[in-house]
C-alpha positions as CSV (number, residue, x, y, z in Angstrom):
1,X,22.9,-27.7,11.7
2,X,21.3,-24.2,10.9
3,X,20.4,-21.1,12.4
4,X,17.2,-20.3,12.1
5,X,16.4,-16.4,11.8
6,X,12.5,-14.5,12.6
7,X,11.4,-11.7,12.7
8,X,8.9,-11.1,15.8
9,X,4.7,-11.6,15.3
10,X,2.8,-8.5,14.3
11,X,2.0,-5.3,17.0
12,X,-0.1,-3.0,16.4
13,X,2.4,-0.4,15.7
14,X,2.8,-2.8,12.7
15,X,-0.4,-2.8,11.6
16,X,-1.1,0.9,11.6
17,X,2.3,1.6,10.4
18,X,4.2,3.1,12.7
19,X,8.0,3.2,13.7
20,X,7.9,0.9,17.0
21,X,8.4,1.8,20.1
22,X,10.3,-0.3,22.7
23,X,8.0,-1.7,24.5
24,X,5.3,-2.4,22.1
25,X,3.7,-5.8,22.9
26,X,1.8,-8.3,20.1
27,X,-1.5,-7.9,18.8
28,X,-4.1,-10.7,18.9
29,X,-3.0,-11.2,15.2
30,X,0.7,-11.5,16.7
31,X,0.1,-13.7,19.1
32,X,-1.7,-16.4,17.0
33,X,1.3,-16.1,15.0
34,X,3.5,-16.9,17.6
35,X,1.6,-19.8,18.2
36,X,2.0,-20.9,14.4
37,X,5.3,-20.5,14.5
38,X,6.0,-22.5,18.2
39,X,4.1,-25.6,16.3
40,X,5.9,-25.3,13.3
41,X,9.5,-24.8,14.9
42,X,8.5,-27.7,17.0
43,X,8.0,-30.0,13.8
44,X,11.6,-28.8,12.4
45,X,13.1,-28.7,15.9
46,X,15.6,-27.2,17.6
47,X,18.1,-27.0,20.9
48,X,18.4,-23.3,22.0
49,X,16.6,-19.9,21.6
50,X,18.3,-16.6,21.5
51,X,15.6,-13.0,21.0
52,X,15.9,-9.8,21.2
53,X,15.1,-8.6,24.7
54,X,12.7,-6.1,23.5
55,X,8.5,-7.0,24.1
56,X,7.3,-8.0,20.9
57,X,10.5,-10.7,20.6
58,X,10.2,-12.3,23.9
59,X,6.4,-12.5,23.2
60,X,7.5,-14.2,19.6
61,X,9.8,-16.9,22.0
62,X,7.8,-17.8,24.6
63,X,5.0,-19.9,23.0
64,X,8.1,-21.9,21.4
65,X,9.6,-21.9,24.7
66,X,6.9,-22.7,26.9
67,X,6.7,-25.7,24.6
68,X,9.9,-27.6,24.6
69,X,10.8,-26.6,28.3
70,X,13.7,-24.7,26.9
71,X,14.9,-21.4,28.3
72,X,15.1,-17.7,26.4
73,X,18.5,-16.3,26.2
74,X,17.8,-12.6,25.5
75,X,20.7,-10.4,24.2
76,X,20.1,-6.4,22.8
77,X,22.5,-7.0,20.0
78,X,19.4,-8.2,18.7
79,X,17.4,-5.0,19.0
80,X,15.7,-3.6,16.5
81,X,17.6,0.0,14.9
82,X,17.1,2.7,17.4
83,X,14.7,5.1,15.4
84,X,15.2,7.7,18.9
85,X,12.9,10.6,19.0
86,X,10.3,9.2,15.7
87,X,9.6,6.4,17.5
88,X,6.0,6.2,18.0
89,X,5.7,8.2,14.9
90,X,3.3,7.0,12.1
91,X,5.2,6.7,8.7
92,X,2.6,9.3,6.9
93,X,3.5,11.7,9.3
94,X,6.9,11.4,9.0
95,X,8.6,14.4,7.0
96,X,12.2,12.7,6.1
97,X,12.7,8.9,4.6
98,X,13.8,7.3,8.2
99,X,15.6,4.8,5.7
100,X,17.5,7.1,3.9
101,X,21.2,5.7,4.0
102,X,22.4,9.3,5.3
103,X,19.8,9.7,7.7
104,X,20.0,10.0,11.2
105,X,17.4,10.2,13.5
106,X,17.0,12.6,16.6
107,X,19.0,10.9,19.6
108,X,18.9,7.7,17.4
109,X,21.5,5.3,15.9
110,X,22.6,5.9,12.6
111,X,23.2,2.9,10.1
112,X,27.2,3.2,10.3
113,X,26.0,2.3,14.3
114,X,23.5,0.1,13.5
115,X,25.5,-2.4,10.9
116,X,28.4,-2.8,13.7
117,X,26.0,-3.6,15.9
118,X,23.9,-6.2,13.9
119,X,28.0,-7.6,13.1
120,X,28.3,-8.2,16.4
121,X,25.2,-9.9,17.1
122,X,26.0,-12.1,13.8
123,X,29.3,-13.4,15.7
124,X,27.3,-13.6,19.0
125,X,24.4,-16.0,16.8
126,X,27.4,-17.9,14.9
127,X,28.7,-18.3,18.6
128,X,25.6,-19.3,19.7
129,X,24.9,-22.1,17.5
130,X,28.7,-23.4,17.7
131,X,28.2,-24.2,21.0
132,X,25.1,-26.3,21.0
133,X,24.2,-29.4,19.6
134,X,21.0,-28.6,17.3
135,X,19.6,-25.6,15.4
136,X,19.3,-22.3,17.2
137,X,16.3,-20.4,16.7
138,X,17.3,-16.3,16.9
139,X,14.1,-13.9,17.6
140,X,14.6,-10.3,16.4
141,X,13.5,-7.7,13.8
142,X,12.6,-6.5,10.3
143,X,15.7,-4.3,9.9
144,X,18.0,-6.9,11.4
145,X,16.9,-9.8,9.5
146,X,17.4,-7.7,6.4
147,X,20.7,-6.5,7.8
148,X,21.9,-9.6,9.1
149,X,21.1,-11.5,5.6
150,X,22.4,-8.6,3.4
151,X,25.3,-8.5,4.7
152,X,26.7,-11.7,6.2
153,X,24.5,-14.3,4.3
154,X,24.9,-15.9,0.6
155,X,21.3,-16.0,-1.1
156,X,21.8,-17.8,-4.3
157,X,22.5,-15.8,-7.6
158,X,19.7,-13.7,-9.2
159,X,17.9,-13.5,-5.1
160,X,17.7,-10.4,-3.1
161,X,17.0,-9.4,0.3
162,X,13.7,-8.8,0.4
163,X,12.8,-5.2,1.1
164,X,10.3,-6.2,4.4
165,X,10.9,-9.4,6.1
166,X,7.3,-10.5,7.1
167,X,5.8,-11.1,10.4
168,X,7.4,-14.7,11.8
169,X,9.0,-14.7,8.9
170,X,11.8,-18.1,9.2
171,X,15.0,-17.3,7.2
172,X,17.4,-20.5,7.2
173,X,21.1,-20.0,7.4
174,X,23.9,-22.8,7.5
175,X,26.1,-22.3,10.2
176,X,29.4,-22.4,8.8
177,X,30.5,-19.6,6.3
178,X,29.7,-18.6,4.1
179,X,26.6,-18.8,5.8
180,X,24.4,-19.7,2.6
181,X,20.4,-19.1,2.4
182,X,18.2,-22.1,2.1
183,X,14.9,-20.6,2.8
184,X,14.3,-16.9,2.7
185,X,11.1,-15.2,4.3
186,X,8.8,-17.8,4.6
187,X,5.5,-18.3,6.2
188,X,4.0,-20.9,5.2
189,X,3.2,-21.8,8.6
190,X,0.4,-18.9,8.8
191,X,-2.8,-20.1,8.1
């Protein structure tokens, strides 16, 4: 059994570069990829979705939902980092690398924050998955896929995280620790 990790479909905010806001919903491009992804979950299958409860996640889930009759278990661990006052802020207009591991953004989490947040989440997914019989498919966000396979994954030697995990991305992890990597952001179901 695996869990298997993805990152939300495209928003504009995305597109146009932009740190998100909260509520941003998906694009048309988005929600086409949504419904890639529901058909190609479908084909690998599964037995219970978890998603950030953020927009542009539940948007991701409910295609996949809405076609196995399965509900959405939404949890904010799962949120994406909390860029506070920049959000909404394009990235060329932005005067200090939001990335930077020191930096903290205006009434924002910083990535000491962040990190224990995103270990918690890990433990709520490994939970998750423990406690049903199939894969579990978990819904969330560039930074937390990155976070959540940097530090409690094993990618095989000589493979790093990837910088930007790509819309819809599907990241497979093995349940059991040490939680090793068998497919890393892929999309091959985008067409």
């Amino acid at each position: 059994m695996t869990i298997l990790l993805v990152r939300h479909g495209e928003t504009a905010g995305n597109a146009a570069r932009i740190l998100q806001r909260a509520d941003v919903p998906l694009n048309e491009c988005g929600i086409g990829q949504a419904e890639q992804l529901a058909q190609r979950l479908l084909d690998h299958g599964f037995a219970h979705i978890v998603c950030s409860d953020l927009l542009r996640a539940r948007m991701t889930a409910a295609p996949l939902a809405a076609r196995c009759g399965i509900g959405i278990e939404e949890s904010s661990l799962l949120q994406e980092r909390n860029f506070g006052d920049l959000r909404g802020t394009p990235y060329a207009e932005l005067t200090e690398d939001p990335f930077r591991p020191d930096f903290v953004p205006p009434n924002g989490e910083d990535w000491t924050t962040f990190h224990a947040r995103v270990a918690a989440a890990f433990d709520f997914v490994v939970s998750r998955r423990c406690s049903v019989d199939g894969n579990l498919v978990v819904i969330t966000h560039g930074l937390v896929c990155r976070a959540l396979v940097g530090r409690h994954a094993l990618l095989s030697e000589g493979v790093a995280v990837p910088q930007l995990f790509n819309n819809t991305s599907v990241t497979v992890l093995h349940e059991k620790a040490p939680h090793a990597v068998s497919l890393l952001n892929c999309t091959r179901h985008l067409t």
